[in-house]
MARTIBA-340535 format. One record per atom (N, C-alpha, C): residue number from 1; residue in three letters; x, y, z. Coordinates in nm, 2 decimals, padded with zeros to 4 digits. Example, Ala and Ser with C-alpha at 12.3 -4.5 7.8 and 13.67 -1.06 7.14 Angstrom:
BEGIN
rec num 1; residuo ALA; px 01.32; py -00.57; pz 00.78;
rec num 1; residuo ALA; px 01.23; py -00.45; pz 00.78;
rec num 1; residuo ALA; px 01.32; py -00.33; pz 00.78;
rec num 2; residuo SER; px 01.28; py -00.22; pz 00.71;
rec num 2; residuo SER; px 01.37; py -00.11; pz 00.71;
rec num 2; residuo SER; px 01.29; py 00.00; pz 00.79;
//
This chain:
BEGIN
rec num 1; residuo UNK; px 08.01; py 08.51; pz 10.69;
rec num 1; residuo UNK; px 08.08; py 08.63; pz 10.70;
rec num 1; residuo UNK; px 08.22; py 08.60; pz 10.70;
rec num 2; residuo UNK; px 08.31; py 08.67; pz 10.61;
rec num 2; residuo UNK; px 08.47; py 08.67; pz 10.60;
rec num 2; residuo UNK; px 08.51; py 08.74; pz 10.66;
rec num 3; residuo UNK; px 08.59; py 08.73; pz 10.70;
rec num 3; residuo UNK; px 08.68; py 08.78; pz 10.83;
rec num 3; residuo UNK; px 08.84; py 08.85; pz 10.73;
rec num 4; residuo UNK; px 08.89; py 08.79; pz 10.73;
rec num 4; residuo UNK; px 08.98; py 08.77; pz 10.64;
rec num 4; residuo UNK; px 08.93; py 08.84; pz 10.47;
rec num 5; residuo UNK; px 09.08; py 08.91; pz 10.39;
rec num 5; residuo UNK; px 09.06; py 08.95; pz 10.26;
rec num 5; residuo UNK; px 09.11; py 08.86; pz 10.18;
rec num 6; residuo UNK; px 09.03; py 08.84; pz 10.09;
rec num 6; residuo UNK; px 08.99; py 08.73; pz 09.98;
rec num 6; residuo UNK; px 09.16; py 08.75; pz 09.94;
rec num 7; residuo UNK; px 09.24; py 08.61; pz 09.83;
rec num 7; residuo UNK; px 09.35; py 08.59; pz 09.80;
rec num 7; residuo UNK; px 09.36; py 08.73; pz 09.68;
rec num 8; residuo UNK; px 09.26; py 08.77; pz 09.59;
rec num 8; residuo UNK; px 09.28; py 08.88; pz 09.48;
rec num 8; residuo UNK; px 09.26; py 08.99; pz 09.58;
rec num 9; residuo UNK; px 09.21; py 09.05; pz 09.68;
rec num 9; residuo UNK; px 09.21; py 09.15; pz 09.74;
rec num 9; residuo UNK; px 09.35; py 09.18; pz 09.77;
rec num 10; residuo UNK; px 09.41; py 09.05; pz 09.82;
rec num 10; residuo UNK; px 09.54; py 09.07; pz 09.89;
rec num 10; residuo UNK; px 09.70; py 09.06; pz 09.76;
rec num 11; residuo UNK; px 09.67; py 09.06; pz 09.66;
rec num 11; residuo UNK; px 09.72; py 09.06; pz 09.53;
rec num 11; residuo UNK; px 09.71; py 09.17; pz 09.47;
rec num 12; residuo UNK; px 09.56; py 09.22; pz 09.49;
rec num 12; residuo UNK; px 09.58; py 09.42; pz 09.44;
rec num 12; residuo UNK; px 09.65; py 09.47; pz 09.50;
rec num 13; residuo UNK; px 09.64; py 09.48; pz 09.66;
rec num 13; residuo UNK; px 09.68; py 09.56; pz 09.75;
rec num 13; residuo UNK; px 09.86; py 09.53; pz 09.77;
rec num 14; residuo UNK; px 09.93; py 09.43; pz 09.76;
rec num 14; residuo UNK; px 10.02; py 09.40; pz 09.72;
rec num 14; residuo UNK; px 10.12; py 09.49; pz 09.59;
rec num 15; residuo UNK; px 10.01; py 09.48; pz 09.46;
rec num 15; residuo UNK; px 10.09; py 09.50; pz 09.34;
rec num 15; residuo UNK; px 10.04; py 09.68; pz 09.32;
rec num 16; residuo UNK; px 09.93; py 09.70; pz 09.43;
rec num 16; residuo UNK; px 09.93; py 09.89; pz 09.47;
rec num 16; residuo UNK; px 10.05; py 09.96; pz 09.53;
rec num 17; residuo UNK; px 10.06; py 09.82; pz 09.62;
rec num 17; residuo UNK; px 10.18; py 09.90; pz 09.74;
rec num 17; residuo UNK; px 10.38; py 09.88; pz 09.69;
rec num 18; residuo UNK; px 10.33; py 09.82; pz 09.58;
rec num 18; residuo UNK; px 10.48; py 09.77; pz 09.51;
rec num 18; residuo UNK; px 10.47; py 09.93; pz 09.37;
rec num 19; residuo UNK; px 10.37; py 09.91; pz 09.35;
rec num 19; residuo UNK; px 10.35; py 10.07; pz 09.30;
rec num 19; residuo UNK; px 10.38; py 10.19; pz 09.33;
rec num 20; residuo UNK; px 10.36; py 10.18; pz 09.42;
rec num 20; residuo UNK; px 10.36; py 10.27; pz 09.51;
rec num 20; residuo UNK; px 10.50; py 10.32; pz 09.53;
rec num 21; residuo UNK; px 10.56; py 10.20; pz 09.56;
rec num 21; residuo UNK; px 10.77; py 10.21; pz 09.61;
rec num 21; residuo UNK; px 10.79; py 10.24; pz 09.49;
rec num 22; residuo UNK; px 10.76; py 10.20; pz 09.35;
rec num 22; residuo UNK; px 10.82; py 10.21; pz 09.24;
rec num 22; residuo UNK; px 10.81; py 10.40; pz 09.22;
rec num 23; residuo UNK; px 10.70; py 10.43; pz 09.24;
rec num 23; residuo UNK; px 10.69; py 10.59; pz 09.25;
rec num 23; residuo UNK; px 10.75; py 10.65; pz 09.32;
rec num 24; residuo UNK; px 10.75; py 10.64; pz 09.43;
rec num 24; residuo UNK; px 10.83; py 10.69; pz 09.52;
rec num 24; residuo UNK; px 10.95; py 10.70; pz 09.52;
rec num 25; residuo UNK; px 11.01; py 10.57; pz 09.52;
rec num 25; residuo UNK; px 11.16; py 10.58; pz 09.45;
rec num 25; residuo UNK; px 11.22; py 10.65; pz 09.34;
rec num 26; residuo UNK; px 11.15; py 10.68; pz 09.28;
rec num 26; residuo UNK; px 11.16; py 10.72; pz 09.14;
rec num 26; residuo UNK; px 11.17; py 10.91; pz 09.18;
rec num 27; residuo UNK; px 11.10; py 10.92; pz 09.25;
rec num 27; residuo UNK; px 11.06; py 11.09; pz 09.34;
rec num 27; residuo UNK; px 11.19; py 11.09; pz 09.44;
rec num 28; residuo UNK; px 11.20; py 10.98; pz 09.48;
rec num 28; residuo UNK; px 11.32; py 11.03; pz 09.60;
rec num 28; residuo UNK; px 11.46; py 11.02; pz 09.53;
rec num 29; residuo UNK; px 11.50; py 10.93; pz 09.43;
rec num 29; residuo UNK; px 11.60; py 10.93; pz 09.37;
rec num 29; residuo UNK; px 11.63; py 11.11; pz 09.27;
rec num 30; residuo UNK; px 11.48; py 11.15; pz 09.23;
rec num 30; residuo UNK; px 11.46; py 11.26; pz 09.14;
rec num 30; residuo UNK; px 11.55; py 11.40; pz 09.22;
rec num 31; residuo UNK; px 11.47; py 11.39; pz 09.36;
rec num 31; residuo UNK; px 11.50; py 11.48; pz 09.43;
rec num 31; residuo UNK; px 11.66; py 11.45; pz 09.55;
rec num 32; residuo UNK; px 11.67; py 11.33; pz 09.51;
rec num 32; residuo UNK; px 11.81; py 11.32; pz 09.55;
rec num 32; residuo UNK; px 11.92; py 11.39; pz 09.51;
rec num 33; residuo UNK; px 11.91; py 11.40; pz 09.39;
rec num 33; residuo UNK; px 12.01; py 11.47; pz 09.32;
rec num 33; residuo UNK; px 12.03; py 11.62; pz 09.32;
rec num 34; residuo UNK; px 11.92; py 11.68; pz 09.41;
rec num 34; residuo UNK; px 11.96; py 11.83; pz 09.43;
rec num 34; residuo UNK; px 12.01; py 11.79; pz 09.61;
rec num 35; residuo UNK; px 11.95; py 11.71; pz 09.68;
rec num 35; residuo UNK; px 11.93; py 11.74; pz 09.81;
rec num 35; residuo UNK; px 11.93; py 11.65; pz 09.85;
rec num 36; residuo UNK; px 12.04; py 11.60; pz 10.00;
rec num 36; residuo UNK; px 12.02; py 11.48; pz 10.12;
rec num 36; residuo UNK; px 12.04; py 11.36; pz 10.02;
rec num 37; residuo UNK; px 12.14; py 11.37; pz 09.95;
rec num 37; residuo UNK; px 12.17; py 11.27; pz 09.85;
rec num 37; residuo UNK; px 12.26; py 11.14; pz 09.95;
rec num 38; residuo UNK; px 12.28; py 11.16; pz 10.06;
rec num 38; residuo UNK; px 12.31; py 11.07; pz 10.13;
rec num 38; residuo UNK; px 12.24; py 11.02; pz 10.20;
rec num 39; residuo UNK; px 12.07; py 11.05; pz 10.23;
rec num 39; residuo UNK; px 11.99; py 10.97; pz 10.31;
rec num 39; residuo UNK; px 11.89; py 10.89; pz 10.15;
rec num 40; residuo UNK; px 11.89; py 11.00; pz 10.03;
rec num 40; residuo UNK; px 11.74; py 11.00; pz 09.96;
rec num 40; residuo UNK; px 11.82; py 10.87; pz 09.86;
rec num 41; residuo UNK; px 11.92; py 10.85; pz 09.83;
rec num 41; residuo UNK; px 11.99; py 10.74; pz 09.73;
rec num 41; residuo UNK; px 12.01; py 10.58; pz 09.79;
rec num 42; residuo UNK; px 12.04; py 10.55; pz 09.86;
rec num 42; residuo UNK; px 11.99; py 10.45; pz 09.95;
rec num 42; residuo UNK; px 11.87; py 10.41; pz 09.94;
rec num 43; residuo UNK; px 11.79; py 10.48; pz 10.03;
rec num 43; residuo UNK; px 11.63; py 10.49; pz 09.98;
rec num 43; residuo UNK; px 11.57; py 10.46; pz 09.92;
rec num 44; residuo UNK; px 11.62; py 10.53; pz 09.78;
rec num 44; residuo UNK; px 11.50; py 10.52; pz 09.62;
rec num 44; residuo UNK; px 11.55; py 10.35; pz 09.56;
rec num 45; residuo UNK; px 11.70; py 10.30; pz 09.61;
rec num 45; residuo UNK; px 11.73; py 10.21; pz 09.58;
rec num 45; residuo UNK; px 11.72; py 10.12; pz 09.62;
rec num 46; residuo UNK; px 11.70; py 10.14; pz 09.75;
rec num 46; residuo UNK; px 11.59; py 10.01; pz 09.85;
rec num 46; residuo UNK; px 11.45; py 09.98; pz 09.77;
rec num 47; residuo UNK; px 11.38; py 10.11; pz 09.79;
rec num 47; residuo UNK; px 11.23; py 10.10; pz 09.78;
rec num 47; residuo UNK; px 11.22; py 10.06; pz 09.61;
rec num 48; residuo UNK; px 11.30; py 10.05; pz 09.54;
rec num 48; residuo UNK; px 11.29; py 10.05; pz 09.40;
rec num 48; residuo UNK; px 11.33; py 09.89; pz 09.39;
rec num 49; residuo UNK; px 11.40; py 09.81; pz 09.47;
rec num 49; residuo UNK; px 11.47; py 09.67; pz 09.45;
rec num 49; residuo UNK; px 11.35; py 09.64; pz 09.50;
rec num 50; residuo UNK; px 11.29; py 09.66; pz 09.59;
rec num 50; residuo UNK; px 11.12; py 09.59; pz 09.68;
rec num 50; residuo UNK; px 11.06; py 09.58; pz 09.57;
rec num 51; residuo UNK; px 10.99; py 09.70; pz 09.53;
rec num 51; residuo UNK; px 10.90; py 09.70; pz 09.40;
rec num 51; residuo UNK; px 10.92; py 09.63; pz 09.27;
rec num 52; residuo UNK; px 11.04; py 09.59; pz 09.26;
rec num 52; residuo UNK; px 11.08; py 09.50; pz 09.15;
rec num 52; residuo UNK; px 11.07; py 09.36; pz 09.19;
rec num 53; residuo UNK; px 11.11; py 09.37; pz 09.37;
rec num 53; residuo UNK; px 11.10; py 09.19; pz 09.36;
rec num 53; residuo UNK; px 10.94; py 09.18; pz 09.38;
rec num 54; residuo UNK; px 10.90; py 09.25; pz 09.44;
rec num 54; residuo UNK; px 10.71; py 09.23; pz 09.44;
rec num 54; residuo UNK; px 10.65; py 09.23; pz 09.28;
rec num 55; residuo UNK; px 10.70; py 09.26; pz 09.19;
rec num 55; residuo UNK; px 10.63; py 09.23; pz 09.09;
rec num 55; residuo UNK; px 10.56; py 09.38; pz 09.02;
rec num 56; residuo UNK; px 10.57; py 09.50; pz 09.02;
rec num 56; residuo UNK; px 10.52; py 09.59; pz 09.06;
rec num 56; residuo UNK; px 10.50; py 09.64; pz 08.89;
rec num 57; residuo UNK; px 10.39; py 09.69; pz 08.82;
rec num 57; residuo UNK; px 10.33; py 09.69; pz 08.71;
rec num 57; residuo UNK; px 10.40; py 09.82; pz 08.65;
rec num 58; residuo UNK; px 10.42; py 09.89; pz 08.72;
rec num 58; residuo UNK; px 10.55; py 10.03; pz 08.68;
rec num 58; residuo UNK; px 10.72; py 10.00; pz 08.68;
rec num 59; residuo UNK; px 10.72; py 09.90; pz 08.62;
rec num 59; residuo UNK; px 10.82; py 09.87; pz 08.61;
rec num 59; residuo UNK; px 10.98; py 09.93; pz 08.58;
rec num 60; residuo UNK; px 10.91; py 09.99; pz 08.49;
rec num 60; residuo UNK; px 11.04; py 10.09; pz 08.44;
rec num 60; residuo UNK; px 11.02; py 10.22; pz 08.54;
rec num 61; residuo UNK; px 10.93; py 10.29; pz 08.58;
rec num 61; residuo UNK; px 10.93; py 10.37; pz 08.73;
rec num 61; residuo UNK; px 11.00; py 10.35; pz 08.80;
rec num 62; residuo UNK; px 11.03; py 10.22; pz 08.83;
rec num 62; residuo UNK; px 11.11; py 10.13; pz 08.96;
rec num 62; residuo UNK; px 11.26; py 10.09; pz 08.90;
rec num 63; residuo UNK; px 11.25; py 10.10; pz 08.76;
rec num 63; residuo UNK; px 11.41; py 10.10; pz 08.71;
rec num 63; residuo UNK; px 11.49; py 10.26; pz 08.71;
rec num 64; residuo UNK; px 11.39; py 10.32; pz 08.67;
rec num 64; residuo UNK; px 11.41; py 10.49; pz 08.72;
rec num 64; residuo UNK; px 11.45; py 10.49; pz 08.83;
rec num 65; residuo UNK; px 11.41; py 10.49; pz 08.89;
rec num 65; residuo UNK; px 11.41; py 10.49; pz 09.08;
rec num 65; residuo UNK; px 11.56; py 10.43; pz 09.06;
rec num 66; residuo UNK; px 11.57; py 10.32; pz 09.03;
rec num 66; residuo UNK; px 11.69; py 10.24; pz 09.11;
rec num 66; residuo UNK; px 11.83; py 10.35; pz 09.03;
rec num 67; residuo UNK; px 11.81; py 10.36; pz 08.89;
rec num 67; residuo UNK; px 11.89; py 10.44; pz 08.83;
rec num 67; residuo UNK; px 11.96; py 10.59; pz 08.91;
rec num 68; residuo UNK; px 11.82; py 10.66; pz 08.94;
rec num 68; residuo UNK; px 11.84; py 10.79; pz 08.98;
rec num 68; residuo UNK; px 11.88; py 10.77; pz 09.16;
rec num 69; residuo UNK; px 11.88; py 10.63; pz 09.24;
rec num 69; residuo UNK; px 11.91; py 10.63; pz 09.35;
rec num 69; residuo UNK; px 12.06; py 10.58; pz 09.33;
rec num 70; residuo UNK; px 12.14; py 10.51; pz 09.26;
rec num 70; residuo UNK; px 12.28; py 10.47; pz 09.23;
rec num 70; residuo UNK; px 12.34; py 10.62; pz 09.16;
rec num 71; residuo UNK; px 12.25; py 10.74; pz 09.08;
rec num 71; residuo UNK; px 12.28; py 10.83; pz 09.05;
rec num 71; residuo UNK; px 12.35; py 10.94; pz 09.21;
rec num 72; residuo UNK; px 12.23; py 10.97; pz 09.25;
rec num 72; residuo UNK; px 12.24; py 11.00; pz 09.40;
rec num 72; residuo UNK; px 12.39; py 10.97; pz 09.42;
rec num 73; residuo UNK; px 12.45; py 10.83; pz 09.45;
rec num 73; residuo UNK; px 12.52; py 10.83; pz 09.48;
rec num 73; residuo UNK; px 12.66; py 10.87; pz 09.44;
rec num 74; residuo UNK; px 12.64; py 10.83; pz 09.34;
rec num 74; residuo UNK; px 12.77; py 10.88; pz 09.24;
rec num 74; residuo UNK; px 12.81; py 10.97; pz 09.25;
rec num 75; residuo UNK; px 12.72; py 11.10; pz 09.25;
rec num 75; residuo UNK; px 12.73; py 11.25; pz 09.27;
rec num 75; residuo UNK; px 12.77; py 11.24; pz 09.39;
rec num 76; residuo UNK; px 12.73; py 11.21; pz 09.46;
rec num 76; residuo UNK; px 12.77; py 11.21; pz 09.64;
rec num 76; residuo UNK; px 12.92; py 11.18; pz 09.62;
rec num 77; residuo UNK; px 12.92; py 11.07; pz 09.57;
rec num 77; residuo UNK; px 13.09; py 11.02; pz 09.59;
rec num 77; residuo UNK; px 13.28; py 11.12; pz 09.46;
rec num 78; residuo UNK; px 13.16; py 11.19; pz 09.39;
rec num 78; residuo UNK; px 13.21; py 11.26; pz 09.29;
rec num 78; residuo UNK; px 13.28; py 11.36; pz 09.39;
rec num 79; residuo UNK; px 13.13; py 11.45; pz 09.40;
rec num 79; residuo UNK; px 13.13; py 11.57; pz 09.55;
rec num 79; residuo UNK; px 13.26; py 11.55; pz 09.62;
rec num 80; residuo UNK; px 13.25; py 11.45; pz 09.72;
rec num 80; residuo UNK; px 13.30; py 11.39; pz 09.84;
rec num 80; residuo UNK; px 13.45; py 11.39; pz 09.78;
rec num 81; residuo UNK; px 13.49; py 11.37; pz 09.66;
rec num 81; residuo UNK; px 13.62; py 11.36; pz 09.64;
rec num 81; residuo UNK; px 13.65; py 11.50; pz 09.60;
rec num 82; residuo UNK; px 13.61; py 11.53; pz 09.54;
rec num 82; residuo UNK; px 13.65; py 11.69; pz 09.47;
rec num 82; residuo UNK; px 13.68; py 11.76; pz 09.59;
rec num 83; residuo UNK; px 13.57; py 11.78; pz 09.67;
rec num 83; residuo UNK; px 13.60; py 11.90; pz 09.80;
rec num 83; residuo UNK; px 13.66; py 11.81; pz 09.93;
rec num 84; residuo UNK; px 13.65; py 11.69; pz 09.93;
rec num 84; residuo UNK; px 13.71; py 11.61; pz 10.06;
rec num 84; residuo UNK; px 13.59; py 11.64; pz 10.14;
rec num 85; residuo UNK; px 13.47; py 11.65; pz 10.18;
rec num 85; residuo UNK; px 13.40; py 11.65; pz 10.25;
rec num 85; residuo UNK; px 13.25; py 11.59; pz 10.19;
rec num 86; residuo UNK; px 13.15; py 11.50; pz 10.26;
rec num 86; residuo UNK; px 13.06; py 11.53; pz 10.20;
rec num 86; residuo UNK; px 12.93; py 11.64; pz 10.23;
rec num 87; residuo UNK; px 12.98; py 11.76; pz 10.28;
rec num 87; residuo UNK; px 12.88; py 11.85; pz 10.26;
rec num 87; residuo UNK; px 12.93; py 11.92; pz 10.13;
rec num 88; residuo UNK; px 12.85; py 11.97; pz 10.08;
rec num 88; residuo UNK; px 12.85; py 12.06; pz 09.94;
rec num 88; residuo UNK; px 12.82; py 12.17; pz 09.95;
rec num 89; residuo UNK; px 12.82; py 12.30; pz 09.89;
rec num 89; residuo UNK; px 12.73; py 12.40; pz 09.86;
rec num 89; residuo UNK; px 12.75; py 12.46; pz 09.68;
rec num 90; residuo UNK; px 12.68; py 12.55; pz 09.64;
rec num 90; residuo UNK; px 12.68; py 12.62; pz 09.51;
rec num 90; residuo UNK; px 12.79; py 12.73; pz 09.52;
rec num 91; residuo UNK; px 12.81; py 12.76; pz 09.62;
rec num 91; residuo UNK; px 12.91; py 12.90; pz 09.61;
rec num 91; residuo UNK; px 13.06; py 12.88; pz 09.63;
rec num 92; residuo UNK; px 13.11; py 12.97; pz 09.64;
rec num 92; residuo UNK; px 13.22; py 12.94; pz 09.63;
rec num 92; residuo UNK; px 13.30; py 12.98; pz 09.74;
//
């Protein structure tokens, strides 16, 4: 009886959960760019550098992610200078 998950169990589950950041990042960077662009851009670009150094089979998902979380930022820092604050709104 094994106790312990075999070395390929723990290689799927690995290159699922590097998947997984690569999607996600990719979702949070997406949605960064309307909203909380100062918590969600960080984030997508964390979880998207993980997913790359794990090896993660969505590869370009996880370059997305890193793209649209350095995006995030930019806007943020664009914002931040135009109005001098980083809160934003649509109106005027």
């Amino acid at each position: 009886m094994e106790f312990t998950a075999s070395a390929s169990a723990r290689a799927r589950t690995g290159t699922r959960d590097a998947d997984g950041m690569a999607v996600a990042s990719f979702v949070l960077g997406l949605v960064g760019l309307l909203v909380f662009n100062i918590f969600l851009g960080p984030i997508a670009v964390v979880l998207a550098s993980m997913a790359l150094w794990r090896g993660t089979a969505r590869r370009g998902r996880a370059l997305l992610g890193l793209g649209l979380g350095v995006a995030d930022l930019v806007v943020l820092a664009v914002l931040a200078s135009a109005v001098h604050t980083v809160s934003w709104t649509f109106g005027g």
